[in-house]
C-alpha positions in Angstrom: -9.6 12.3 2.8 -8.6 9.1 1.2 -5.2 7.0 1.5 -5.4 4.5 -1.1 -4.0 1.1 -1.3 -1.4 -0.5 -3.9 -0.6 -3.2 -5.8 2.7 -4.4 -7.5 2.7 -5.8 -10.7 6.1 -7.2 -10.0 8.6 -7.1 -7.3 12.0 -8.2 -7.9 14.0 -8.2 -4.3 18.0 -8.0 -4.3 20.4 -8.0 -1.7 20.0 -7.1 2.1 21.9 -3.6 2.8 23.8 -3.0 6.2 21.2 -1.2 7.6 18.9 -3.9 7.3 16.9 -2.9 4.2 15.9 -4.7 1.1 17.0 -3.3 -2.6 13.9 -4.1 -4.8 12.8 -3.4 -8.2 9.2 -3.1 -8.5 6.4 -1.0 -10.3 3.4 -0.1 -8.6 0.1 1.0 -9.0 -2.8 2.9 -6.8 -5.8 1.6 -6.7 -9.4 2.8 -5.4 -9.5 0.6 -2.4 -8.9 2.9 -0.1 -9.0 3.8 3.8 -10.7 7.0 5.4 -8.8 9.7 7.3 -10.1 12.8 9.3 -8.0 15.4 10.8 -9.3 17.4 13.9 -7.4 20.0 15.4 -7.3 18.6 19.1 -5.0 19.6 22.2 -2.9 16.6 21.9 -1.9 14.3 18.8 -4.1 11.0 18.7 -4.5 8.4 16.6 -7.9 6.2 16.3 -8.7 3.6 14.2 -11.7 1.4 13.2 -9.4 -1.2 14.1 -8.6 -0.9 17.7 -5.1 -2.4 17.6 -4.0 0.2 15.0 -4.5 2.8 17.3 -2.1 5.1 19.3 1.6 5.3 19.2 2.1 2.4 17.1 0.3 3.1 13.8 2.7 4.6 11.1 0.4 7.9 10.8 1.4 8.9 14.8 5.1 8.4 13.6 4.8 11.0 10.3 3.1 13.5 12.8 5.5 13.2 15.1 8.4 13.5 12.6 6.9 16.3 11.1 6.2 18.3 14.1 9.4 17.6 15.1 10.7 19.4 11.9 7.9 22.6 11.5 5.8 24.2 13.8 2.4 21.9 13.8 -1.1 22.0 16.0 -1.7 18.7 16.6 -4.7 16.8 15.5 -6.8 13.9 16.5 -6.6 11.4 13.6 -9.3 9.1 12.7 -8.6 6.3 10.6 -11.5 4.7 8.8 -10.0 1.0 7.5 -10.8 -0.7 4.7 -7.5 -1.8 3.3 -6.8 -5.4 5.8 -3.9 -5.6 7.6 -0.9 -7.8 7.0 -1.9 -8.2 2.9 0.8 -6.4 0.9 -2.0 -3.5 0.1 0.7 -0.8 2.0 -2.7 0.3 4.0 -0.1 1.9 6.7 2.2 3.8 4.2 -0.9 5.1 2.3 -2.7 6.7 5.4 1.1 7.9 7.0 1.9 9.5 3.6 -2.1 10.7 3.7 -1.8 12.7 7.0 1.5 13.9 6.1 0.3 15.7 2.6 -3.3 16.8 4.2 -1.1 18.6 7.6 1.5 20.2 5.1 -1.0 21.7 3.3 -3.1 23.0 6.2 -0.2 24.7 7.5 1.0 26.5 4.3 4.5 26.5 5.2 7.2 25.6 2.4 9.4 22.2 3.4 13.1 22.4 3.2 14.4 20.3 0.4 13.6 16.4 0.7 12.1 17.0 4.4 8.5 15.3 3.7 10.4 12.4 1.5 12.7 11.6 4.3 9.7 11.7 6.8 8.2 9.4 4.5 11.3 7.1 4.1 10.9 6.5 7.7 7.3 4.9 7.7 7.9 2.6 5.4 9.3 1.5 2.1 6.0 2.4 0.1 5.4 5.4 2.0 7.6 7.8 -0.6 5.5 6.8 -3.5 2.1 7.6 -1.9 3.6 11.1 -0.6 4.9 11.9 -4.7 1.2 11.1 -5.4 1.7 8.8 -8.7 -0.6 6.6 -10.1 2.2 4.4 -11.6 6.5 4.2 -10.7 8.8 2.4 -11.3 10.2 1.9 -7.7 14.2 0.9 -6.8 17.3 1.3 -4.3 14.9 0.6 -0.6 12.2 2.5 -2.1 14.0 5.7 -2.6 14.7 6.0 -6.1 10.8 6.3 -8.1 10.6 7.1 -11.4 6.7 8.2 -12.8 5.2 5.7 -15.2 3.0 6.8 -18.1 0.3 4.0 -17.6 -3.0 5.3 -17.1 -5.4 3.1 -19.1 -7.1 1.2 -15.7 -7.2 -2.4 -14.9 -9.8 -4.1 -13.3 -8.8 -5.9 -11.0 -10.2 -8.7 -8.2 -8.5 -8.8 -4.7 -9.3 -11.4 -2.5 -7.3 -12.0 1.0 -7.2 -15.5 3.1 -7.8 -15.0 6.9 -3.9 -15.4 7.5 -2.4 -12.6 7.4 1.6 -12.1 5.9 4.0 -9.6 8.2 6.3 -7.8 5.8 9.5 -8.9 8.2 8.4 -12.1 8.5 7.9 -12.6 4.1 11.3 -11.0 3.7 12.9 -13.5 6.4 11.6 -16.5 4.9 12.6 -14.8 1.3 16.2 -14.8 2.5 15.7 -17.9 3.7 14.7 -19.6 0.4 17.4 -21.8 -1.2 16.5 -20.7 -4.4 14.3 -17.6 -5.7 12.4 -18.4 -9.1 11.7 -16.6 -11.5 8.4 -14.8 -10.4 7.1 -11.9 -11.3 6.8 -11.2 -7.6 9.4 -13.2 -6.1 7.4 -13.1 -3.0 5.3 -16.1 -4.2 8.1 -18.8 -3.2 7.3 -18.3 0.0 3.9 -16.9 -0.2 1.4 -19.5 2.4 -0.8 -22.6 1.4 -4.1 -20.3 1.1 -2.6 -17.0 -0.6 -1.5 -19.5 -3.6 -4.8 -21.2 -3.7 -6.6 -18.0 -4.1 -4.1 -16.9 -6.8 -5.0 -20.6 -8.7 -8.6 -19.7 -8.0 -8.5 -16.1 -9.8 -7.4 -17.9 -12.9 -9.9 -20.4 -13.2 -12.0 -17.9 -12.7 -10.8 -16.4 -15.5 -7.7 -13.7 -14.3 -5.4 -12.8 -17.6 -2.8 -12.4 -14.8 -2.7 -13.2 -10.6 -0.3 -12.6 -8.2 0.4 -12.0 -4.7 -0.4 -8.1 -3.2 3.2 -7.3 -2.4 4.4 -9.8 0.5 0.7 -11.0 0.6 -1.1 -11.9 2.2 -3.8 -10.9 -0.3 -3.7 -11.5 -3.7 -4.8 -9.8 -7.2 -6.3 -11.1 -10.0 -6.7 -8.9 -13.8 -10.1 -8.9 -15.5 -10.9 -7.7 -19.3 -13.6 -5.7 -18.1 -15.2 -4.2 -14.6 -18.7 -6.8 -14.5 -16.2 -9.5 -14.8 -14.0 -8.6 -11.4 -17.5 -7.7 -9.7 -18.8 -11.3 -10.7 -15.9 -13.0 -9.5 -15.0 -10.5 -6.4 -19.5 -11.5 -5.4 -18.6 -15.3 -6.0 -15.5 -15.3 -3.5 -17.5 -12.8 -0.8 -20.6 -15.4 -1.2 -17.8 -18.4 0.0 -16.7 -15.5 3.4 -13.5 -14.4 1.3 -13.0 -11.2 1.9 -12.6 -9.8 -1.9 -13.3 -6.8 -3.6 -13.7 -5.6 -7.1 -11.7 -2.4 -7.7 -9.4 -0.7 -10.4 -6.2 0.5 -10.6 -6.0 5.1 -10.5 -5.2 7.1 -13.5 -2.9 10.0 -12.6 -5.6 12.9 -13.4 -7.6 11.2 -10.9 -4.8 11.3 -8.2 -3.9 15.0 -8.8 -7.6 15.9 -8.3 -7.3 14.2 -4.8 -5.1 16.6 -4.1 -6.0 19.8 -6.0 -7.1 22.8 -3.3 
């Protein structure tokens, strides 16, 4: 199965809540960059990636099963994680393959969830982790991530993503966020305090051409829009020629989301 990444085509952040969350304002979109997840019934739950640091106990994925286990009876699985979505780039690669094993071990067991069960599961992992689990294409996104409202946008973007070899912690962006004297007015406000080399990449998607560029979430990769799809692939070829990692991709229409899912 697939967990796809994200992008936001703008992210307002408010105040800091007492329990140490973020209020945002933000719509997002899925994208076809995507990772690769296979679930094997096993004696034990496991959790191996591609990447060997994102494997075991730590990766977001072990924390949905574990959660959900806790909730229904579950057969555990060994998880393997195929990833293509980089780490650390605002592309919500963890959320998408949490919310992924989540959907793919509720529907192998056929039970019916109590009420908001899988949402709350999905609060847990992360703030993006909710919108992947509703399986939209497009939302308007509020409160810490709770409140999502579907969006009707399904004519797709093409899009280039390119990513500098730093990477961009999500509770590192939002400290130096809070930090900032003064937030502009971005479209992502993320960008104040995005590093040296995500803004350069932004700067060099619009000479190359971008109608729109902006930072991947709390970066560290960013997104560039393209009128059509050989113009993202000639740019997204021209960065990868240079050793940026970039990729030419498009943002998900909703049928194509609910026939991800469709038994």
């Amino acid at each position: 199965m697939r967990a796809f990444a994200k992008i936001n085509t703008h992210l307002h952040v408010g105040r800091l809540r007492e329990n140490g969350l973020h209020e945002i304002s933000s719509r997002i979109r899925m994208i076809s960059l995507c990772d690769e997840i296979a679930l094997t019934p096993a004696d034990e739950l496991s959790v191996e990636c591609s990447v060997g640091e994102l494997s075991g106990e730590n990766n977001l994925a072990w924390k949905a099963m574990r959660l959900l286990s806790e909730a229904i009876p579950l057969p555990n699985y060994r998880i393997f994680i195929e990833k293509r979505i980089p780490m650390q780039a605002g592309l919500g690669g963890g959320s998408s393959d949490s919310a992924a094993v989540l959907l793919a071990a509720v529907r192998a067991s056929k039970i019916e969830l109590p009420g908001s069960l899988l949402d709350d599961i999905a609060l847990a992992c992360g703030t993006d982790a909710l919108f992947f689990v509703r399986k939209l294409a497009c939302a308007d996104v509020a409160g810490t991530g709770d409140l999502i409202t579907p969006c009707g946008q399904d004519a797709p973007m093409w899009i280039v993503l390119a990513k500098p070899e730093v990477g961009s912690p999500t509770k590192d962006a939002y400290k130096r966020l809070d930090a900032a004297a003064e937030r502009g007015a971005f479209a992502n406000e993320f960008d104040a305090v995005a590093c040296g080399e995500s803004l350069a990449l932004k700067n060099r998607l619009l000479e190359e051409g971008a109608k729109e560029a902006m930072l991947c979430g709390s970066g560290s990769a960013v997104f560039g829009v393209f009128e059509s799809q050989s113009d993202s692939e000639r740019v997204a070829t021209a960065l990868s020629q240079e050793r940026i990692w970039s990729k030419a991709e498009r943002t998900l229409t909703q049928k194509e989301v609910d026939e991800e899912w469709t038994l």
